[in-house]
C-alpha positions as CSV (number, residue, x, y, z in Angstrom):
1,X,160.0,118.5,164.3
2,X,156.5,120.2,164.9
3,X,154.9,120.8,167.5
4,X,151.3,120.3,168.8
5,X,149.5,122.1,170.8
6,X,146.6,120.3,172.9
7,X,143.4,121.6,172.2
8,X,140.5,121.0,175.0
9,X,137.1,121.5,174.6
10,X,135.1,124.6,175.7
11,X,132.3,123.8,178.6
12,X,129.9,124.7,175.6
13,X,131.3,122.4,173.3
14,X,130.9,119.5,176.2
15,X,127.9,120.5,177.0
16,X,126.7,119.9,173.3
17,X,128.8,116.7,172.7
18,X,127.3,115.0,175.7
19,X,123.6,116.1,174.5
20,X,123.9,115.2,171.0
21,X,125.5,111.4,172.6
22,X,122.2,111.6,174.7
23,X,120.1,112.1,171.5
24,X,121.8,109.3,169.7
25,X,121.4,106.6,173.1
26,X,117.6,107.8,173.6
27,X,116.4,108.7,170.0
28,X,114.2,111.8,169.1
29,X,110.3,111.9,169.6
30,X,108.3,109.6,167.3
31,X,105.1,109.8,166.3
32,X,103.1,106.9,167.6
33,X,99.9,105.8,167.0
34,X,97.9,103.7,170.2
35,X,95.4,101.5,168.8
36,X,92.8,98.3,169.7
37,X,94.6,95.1,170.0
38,X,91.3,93.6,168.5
39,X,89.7,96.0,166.2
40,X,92.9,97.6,165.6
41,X,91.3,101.0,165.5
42,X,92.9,103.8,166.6
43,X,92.0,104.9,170.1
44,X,91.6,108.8,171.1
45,X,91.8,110.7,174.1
46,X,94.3,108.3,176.5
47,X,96.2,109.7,179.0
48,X,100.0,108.8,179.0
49,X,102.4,109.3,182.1
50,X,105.7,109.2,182.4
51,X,107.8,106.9,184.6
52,X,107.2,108.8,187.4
53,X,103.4,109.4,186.9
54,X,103.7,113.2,185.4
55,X,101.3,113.6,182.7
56,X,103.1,114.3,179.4
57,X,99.9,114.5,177.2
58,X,96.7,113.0,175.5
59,X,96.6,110.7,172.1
60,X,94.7,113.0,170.1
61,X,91.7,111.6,167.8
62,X,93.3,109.7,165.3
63,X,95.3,107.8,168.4
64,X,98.7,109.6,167.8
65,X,101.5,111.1,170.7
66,X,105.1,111.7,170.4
67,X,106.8,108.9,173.1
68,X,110.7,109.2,172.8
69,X,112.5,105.9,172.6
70,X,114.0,104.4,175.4
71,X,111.2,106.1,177.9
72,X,109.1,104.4,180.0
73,X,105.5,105.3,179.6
74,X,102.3,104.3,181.5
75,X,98.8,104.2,179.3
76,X,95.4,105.0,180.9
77,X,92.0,104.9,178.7
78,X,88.2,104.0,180.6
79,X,87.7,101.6,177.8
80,X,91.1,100.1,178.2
81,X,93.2,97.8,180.3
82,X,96.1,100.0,181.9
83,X,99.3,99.5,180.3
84,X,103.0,99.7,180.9
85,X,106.1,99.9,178.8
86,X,109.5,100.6,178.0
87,X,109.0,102.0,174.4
88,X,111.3,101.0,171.8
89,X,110.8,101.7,168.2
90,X,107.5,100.3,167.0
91,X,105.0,103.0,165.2
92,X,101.6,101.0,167.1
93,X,101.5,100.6,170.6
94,X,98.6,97.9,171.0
95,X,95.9,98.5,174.2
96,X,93.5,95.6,175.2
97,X,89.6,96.7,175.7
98,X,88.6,96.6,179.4
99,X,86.7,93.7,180.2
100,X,85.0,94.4,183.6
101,X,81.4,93.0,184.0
102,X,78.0,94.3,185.2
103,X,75.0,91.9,186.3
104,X,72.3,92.0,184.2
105,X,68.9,93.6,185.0
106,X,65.9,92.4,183.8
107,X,64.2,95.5,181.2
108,X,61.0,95.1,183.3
109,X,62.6,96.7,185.8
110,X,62.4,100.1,184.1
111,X,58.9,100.6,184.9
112,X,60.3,101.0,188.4
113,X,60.3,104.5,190.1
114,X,64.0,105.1,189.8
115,X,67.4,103.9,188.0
116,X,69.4,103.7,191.5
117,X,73.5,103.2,190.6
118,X,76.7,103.6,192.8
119,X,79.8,104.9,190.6
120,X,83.5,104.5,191.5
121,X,85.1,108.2,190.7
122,X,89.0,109.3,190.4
123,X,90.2,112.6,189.8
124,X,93.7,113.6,189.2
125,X,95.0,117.2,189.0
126,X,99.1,117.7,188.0
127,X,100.1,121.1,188.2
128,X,103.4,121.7,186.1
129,X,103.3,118.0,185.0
130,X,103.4,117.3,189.0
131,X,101.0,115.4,190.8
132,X,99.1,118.0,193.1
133,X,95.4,116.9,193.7
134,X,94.0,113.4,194.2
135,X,90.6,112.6,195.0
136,X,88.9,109.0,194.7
137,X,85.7,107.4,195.4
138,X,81.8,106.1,195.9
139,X,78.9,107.9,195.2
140,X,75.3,106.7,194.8
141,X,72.4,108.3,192.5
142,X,68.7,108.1,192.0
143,X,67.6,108.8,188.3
144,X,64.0,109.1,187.8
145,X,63.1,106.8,185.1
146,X,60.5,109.0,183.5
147,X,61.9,112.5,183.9
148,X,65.8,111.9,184.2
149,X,65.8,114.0,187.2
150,X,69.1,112.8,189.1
151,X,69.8,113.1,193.2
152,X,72.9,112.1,194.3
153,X,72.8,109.8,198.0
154,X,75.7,108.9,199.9
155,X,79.4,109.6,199.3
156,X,82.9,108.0,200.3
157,X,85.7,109.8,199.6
158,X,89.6,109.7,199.6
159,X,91.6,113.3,199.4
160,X,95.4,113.9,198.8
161,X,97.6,117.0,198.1
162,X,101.2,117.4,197.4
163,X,103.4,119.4,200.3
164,X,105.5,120.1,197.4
165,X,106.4,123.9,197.6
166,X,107.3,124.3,194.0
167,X,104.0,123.8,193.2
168,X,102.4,125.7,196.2
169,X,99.7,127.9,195.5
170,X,100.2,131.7,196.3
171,X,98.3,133.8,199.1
172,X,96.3,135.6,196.7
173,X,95.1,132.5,194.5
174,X,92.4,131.2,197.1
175,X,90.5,133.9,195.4
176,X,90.6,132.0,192.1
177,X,92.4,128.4,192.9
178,X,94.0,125.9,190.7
179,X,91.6,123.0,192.1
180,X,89.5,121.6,189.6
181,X,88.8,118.7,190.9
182,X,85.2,118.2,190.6
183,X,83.0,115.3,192.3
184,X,80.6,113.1,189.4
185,X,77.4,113.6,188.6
186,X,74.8,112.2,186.0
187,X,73.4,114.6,183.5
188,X,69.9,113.7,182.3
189,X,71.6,113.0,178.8
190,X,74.1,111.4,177.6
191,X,77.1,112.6,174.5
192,X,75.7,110.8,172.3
193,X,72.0,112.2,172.7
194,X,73.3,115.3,172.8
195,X,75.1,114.9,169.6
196,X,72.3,113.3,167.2
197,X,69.6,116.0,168.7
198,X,72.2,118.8,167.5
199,X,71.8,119.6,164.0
200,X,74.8,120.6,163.1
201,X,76.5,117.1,164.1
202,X,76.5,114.2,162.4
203,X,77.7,110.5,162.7
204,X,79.7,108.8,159.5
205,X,81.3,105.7,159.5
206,X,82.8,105.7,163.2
207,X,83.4,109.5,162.9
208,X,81.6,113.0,164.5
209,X,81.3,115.5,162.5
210,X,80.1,119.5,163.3
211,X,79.5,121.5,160.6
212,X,82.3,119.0,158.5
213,X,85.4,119.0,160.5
214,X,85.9,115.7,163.0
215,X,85.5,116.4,166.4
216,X,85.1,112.9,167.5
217,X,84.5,109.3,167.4
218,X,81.9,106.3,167.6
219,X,83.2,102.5,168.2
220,X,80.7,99.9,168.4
221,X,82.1,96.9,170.1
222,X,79.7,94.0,168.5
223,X,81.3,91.4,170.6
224,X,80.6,93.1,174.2
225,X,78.1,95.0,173.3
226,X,79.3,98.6,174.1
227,X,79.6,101.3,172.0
228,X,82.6,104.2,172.7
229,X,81.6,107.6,172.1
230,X,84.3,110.6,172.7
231,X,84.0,114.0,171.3
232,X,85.9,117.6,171.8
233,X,84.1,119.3,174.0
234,X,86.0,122.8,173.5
235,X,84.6,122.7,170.1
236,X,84.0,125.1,168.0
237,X,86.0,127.2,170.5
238,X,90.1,127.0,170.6
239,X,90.3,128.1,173.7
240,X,87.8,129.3,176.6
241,X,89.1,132.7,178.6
242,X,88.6,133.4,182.0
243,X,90.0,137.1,183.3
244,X,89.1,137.7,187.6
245,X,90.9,139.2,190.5
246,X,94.4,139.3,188.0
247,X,94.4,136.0,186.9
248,X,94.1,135.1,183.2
249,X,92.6,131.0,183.0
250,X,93.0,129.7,179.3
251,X,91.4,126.0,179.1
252,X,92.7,124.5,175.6
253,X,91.7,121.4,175.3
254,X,88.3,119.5,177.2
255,X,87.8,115.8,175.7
256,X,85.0,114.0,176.6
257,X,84.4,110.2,176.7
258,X,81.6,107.8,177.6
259,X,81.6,104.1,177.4
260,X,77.7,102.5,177.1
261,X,75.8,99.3,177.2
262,X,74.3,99.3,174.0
263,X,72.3,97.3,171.6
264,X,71.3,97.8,167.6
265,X,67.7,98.4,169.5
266,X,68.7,100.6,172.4
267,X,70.2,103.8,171.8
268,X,72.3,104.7,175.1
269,X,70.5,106.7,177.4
270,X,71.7,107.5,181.2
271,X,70.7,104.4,182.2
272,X,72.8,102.8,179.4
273,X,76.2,104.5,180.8
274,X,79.4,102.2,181.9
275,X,82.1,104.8,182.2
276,X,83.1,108.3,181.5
277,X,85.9,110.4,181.2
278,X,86.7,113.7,181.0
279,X,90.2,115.6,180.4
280,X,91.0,119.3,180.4
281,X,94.1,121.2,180.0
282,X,94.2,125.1,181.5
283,X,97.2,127.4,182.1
284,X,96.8,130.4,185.0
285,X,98.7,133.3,185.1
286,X,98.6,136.3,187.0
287,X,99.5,139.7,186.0
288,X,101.9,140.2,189.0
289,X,103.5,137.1,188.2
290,X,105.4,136.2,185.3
291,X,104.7,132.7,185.6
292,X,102.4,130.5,183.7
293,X,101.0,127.3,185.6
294,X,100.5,124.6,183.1
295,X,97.2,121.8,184.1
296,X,95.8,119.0,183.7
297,X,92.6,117.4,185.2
298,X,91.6,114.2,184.2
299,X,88.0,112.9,186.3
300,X,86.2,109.2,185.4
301,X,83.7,107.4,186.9
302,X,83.0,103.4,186.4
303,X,79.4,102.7,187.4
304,X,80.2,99.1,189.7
305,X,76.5,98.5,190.7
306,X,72.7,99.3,189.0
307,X,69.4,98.5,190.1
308,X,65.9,100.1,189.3
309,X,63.6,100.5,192.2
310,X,60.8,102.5,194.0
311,X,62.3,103.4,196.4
312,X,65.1,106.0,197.8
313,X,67.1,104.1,200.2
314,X,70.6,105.4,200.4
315,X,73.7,103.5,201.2
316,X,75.4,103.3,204.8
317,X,78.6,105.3,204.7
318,X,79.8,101.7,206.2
319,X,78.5,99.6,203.1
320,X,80.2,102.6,201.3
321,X,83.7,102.3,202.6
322,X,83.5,98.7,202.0
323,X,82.4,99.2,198.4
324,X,85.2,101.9,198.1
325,X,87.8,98.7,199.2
326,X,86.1,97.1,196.9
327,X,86.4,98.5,193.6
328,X,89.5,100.6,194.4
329,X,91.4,97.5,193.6
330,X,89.6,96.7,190.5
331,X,90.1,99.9,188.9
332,X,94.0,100.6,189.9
333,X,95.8,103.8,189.3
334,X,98.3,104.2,187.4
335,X,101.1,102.6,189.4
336,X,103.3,105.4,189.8
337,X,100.9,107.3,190.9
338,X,99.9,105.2,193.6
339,X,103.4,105.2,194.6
340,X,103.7,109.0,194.3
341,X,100.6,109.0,196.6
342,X,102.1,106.3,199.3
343,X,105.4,108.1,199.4
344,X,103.8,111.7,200.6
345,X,101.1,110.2,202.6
């Protein structure tokens, strides 16, 4: 009678049996396109997190990311409601427009001294995918109505970062940090003035184009009355390269959005801005270490109150911190991050 001998599998061989069952539960990356639950356009430039509020990338401008199946993923966009979900297997994941509301201001009004606005800002900074700066607030500004010249009033503002060591910066690197973090301000144009004075941009059918290659788009949304403008800012660069003190700073992507009042008679000036949004994406290495630090910076604004007046009167830090209450809770974080930020606090 034979025998047999018992053959048992190598720690290799487990370790790939168990990763290819792992493949076959979860699934591999799809291709997925997020798009306008209404105009079911595609929609560029959101930031999606992962389950526990680690930034995993940006939908580039035709909408698409690779989301794995079986992942839970967490959506943020300035023109879009926040959005949670377990993703399954469908190639569209649907986001519905924002729907916040300002009050009207008569046009008269303009003939006043100055455009006078208070702006709820967030900026987020993950550092290897981890959360390590958070700053949030309100600020006020004064725009002179006839020569765009902005001041910036009072400011409230909220500060957090990680005690994580893993992502702790180095001695050496307060001579070139990795805080980007940047507070908002109003430039005296907006992206889409800056695009139709260029001459080597264009606007087709929804789409920017430089010099024939799309580098952005234009939504008009006929029913609200806004129009949604983003644009790559790094173009026609790839990449920008910073070299001081040792440390080589690569930023590879910058993506620029801004969300407008707007009207077929009206094109959107300053005064017409409801939102922006800016991301970037930078690596930093230094040539004594061989490491590469991998981030990304995401800032927005949401401009809560407008009024045109003659005269500068700024806010009570008081009236500030009451606003702050105020539209911190209408314009929530995503929600693991705010758990991210009440666990270290």
């Amino acid at each position: 009678m034979p025998t047999y001998k018992k053959e048992y599998p190598t720690l290799v061989e487990a370790v790939i049996t168990a990763l290819l069952v792992l493949v076959t539960m979860v699934g591999y990356a799809q291709q997925v396109m997020l798009a306008d639950s209404i105009s079911k356009n595609p929609i560029g430039y959101a930031t999606v997190y992962d389950a526990d509020g680690n930034v995993i990338g940006r939908s580039d401008m035709g909408g698409y990311i690779n989301l794995q199946k079986g992942f839970e993923y967490h959506f943020s966009h300035i023109g879009y409601e926040p959005k949670s979900l377990v993703y399954d297997d469908d190639s569209i994941v649907f986001l519905s427009p924002s729907s916040y509301e300002l009050s009207e201001v008569s046009v008269t009004a303009k003939k006043k001294k100055y455009y006078h606005c208070k702006v709820y800002f967030r900026s987020i900074e993950h550092v290897d995918s981890c959360l390590k700066y958070y700053m949030d607030g309100i600020r006020e500004f004064y725009v002179d109505t006839k020569s765009r010249k902005c001041t910036s009033g009072n400011v409230v503002t909220n500060r957090f970062m990680s005690k994580r060591q893993d992502i702790a910066q180095k001695k050496r690197s307060m001579m070139m940090g990795d805080r980007y973090m940047a507070l908002p301000f109003l430039d005296k144009s907006t992206l889409y003035e800056e695009t139709i004075r260029d001459k080597k941009r264009n606007i087709e059918a929804g789409t920017i184009y430089a010099d024939s290659i799309a580098i952005g788009s234009c939504e008009v949304f006929a029913d609200k009355d806004e129009m949604l403008f983003s644009i790559n800012a790094l173009w026609p660069k790839n990449a920008l390269v910073i070299n001081l003190f040792g440390y080589t700073q690569v930023l590879s992507k910058h993506n620029r959005t801004e969300l407008y009042r707007y009207d077929d008679s009206d094109a959107p000036s300053v005064f017409n801005l409801k939102s922006s949004n800016g991301y970037r994406h930078l690596t930093l290495t230094h040539k004594k270490e061989n490491v590469v630090r991998d981030i990304d910076v995401e800032d927005m604004f949401y401009v809560v109150e407008y009024e045109y007046t003659d005269a500068k009167e700024s806010s009570s830090s008081e009236s500030l911190r009451e606003d702050y209450e105020k539209y911190s809770e209408m314009f929530p974080v995503v929600e693991r991050i705010r758990e991210q930020l009440e666990r270290e606090e």
